[in-house]
N, C-alpha and C positions, 0 to 999 in steps of 0.2 A: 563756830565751824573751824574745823581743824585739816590740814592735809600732812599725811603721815606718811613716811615712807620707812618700810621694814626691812632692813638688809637680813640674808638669811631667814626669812618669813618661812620656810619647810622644815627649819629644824627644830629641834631638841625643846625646845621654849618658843622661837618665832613662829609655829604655827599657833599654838594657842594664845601666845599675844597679840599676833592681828587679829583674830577672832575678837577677842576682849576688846580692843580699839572698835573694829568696827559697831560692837554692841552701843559703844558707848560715845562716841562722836557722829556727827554729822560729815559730812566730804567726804575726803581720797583717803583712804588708806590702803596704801600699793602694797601689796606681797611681791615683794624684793627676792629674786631666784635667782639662782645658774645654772648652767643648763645642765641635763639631766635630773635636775630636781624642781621639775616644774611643780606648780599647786596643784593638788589631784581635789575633787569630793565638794566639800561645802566650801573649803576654802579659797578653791576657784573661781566659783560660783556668788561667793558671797560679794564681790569687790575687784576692783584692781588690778590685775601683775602686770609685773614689767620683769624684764633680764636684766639683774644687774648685779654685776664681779666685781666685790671688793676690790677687787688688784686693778677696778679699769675705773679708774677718774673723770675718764669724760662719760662712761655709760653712766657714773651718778650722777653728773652734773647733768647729763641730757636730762634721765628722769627725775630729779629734782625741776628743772624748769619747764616741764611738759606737762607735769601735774600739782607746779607750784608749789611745791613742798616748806611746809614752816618747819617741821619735825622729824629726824631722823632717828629712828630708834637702830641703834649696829650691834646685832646679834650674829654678826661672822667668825668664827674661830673656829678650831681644832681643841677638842677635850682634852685633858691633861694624859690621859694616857697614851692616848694619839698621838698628841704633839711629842711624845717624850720620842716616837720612832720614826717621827718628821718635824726634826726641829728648824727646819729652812722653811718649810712650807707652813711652821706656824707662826712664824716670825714674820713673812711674808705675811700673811693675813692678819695680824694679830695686831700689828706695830705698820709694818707699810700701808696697810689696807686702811687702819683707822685715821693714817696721816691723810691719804686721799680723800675721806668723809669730811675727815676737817677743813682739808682747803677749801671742799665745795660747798662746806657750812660758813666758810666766812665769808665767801665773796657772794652766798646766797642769802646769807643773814637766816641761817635753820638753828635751831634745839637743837641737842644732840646729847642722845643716851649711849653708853657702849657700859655694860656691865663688866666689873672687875669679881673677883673671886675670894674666897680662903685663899687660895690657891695664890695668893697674892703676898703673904705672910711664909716666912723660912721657921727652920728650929730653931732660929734667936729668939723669936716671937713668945711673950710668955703664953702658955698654952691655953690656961682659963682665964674666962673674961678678958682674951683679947683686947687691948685698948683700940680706940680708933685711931690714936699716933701713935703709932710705934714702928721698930725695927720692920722691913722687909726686906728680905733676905733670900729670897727664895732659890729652892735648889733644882726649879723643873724649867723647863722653856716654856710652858704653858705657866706656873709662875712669871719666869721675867717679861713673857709679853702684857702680862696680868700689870705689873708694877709700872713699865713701860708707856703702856696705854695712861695707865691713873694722872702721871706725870706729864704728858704731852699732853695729855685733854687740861690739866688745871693751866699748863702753858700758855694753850689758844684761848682758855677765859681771862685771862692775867693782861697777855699780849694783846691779842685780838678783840676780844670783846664776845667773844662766841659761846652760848651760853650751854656751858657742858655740863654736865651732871649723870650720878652712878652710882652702884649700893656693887655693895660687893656681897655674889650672890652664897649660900652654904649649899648645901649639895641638894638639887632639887626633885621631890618625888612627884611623879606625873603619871596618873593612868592613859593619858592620849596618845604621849609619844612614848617611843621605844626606847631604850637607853642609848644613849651613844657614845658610848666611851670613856664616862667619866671615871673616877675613883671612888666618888658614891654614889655609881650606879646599882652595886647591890643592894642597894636598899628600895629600887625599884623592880629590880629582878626578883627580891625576896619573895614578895607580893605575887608575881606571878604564876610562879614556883605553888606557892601555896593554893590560888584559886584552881591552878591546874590538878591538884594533889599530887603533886612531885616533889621528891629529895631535892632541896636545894643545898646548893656546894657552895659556901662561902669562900669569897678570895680576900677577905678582911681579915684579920685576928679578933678572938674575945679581945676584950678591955682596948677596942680602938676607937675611942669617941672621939664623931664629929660632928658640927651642927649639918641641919638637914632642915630643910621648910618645906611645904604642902605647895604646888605647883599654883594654887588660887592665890595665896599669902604672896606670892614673888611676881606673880602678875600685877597684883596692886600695890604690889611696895612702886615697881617700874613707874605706873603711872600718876601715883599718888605726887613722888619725888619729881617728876615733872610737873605736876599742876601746882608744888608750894610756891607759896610767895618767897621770892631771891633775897628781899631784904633779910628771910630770918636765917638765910642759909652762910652758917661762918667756915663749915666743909662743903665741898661738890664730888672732887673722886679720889677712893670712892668711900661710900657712908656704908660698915657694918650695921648689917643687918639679921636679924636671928628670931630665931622660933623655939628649936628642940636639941638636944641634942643626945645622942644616943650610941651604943655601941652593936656587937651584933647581936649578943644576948638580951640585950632589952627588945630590941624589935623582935625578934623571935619568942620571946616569954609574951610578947603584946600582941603578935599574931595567933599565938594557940591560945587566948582566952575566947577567941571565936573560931578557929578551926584547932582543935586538943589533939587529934593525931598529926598535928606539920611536924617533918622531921629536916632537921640541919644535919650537915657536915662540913668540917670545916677543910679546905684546898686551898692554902695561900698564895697569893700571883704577889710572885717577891717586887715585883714594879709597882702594883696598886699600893701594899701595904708601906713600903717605901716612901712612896709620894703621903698615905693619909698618916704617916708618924710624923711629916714636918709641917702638918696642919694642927692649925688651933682645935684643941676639942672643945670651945664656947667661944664665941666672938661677946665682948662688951658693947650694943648696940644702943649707948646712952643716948650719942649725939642726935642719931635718927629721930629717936622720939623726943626729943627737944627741941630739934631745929626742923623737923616736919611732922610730927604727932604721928610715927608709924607705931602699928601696935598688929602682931599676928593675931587672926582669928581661931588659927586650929593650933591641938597640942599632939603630942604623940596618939591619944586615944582617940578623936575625933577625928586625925587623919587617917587612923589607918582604917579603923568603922568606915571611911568614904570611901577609900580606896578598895576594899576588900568588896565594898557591895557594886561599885563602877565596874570592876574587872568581872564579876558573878552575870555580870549583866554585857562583855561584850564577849564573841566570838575569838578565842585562845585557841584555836585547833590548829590553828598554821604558824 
């Protein structure tokens, strides 16, 4: 029996992670909100919420000790595009917000996940096969709070005793949520685009490869890396993690082998492609599978067959 608490539980990843928690544990697991983005649908329904702002220390501490919380999963940020045109308010969440998880993890004795990024790695970085040590360097504020975070969470397991851990995630494709702002968000937009039969406008360049994982793969990478045994773990934050990796012409050549008339055009967003030139186009994700046996289940062609038939089957008209 587990109690879990989900900061950010409405967004981008945090809804379909509480979901997948509550399939798979027994107890609490709280869908963590702010206000205006309360739980709508199955998700309210299913479990839990509570109101609780990264930036307020004691609303987590409340609900950590109101529902007894062993595990906190912190899925609070601002997406890298985002953050690039609020870099106070990403820093503030990103880095202030995760200090406050921490203090309430140590004096509460919690788990604590906060996922790091590509977006954690600068142009120093060699591009393929990313090692798991290396250079970070990053040139975005949604990078340094990416790096930031990795470092203060190994701090409070070093210092404290508080046991952090984190995969740094590649750009995640999701049929449930919407996009919100990432840099490899067209790669979920693509998808839409196409079940809708509409011209999609790439804001990427040909030849821009970045890794990318199937939203099921990045759910269980999360909880898997919580449930390894500590002794085998000789990294915590964060452990590269990886699937695919692709450009925008491969997804596009992989979506018309089931829909033949999808048409591209390409309209570059000089910020997006900026940020995905000083991304790894492959992460080396040895460690992971060494020191916790992570292994993707889906490849390019299996994800996009799911995804293409998920999107066929909901309601696109709005």
């Amino acid at each position: 029996m587990k109690n879990i608490l989900v900061i950010g539980s409405t967004g981008q990843i945090g809804s379909e992670l509480t979901m997948e928690l509550r399939k798979r544990y027994s107890g609490n697991v709280v869908a963590g909100y702010i206000a205006g983005a309360e739980p709508k649908g199955i998700l309210a329904e299913s479990g839990p919420s509570a109101p609780v702002d990264i930036t307020n220390g004691q609303q987590i501490a409340d609900t950590v000790a109101r529902y007894q919380i062993d595990t906190i999963y912190n899925l609070a940020a601002l997406l890298s595009a985002v953050a690039e045109s609020k870099p106070q308010l990403a820093w503030k969440i990103g880095v202030d917000g995760l200090l406050n998880v921490l203090e309430v993890a140590r004096e509460k004795q919690c788990a604590v996940f906060t996922p790091s990024s590509i977006g954690a790695f600068g142009p120093d970085a060699p591009k393929d096969k990313t090692p798991q040590d290396t250079v970070r360097s990053p040139h975005t504020m949604y990078g340094v709070t990416k790096v930031t975070g990795e470092l203060v969470s190994d701090y409070y397991f070093r210092r404290f005793g508080v046991d952090t851990r984190a995969v740094r995630f590649p750009g995640l494709i999701s049929y449930v949520a919407p996009p919100g702002g990432g840099t490899t968000d067209y790669a979920v937009d693509i998808f839409y685009s196409a079940v809708k039969q509409e011209k999609f406008f790439c804001p990427i360049a040909a030849g821009t490869f970045m890794d990318m994982m199937y939203m099921p793969d990045a759910l269980h990478a999360a909880i898997q890396l919580m449930e390894a045994d500590p002794s085998r773990l000789k990294h915590r934050n964060a452990f590269n993690i990886a699937s695919m990796s692709f450009d925008p012409e491969i997804i596009c050549a992989q979506i018309r082998k089931y829909l033949p008339d999808f048409e591209m055009e390409y309209r570059i967003d000089p910020l997006r492609q900026a940020i995905a030139e000083s991304w790894p186009n492959m992460m080396d994700d040895t460690c992971a599978r060494e020191e916790w046996d992570w292994a993707p289940q889906y490849d390019l062609d299996t994800m996009t067959r799911d995804m293409l038939e998920k999107l066929k089957e909901k309601d696109l008209s709005s």
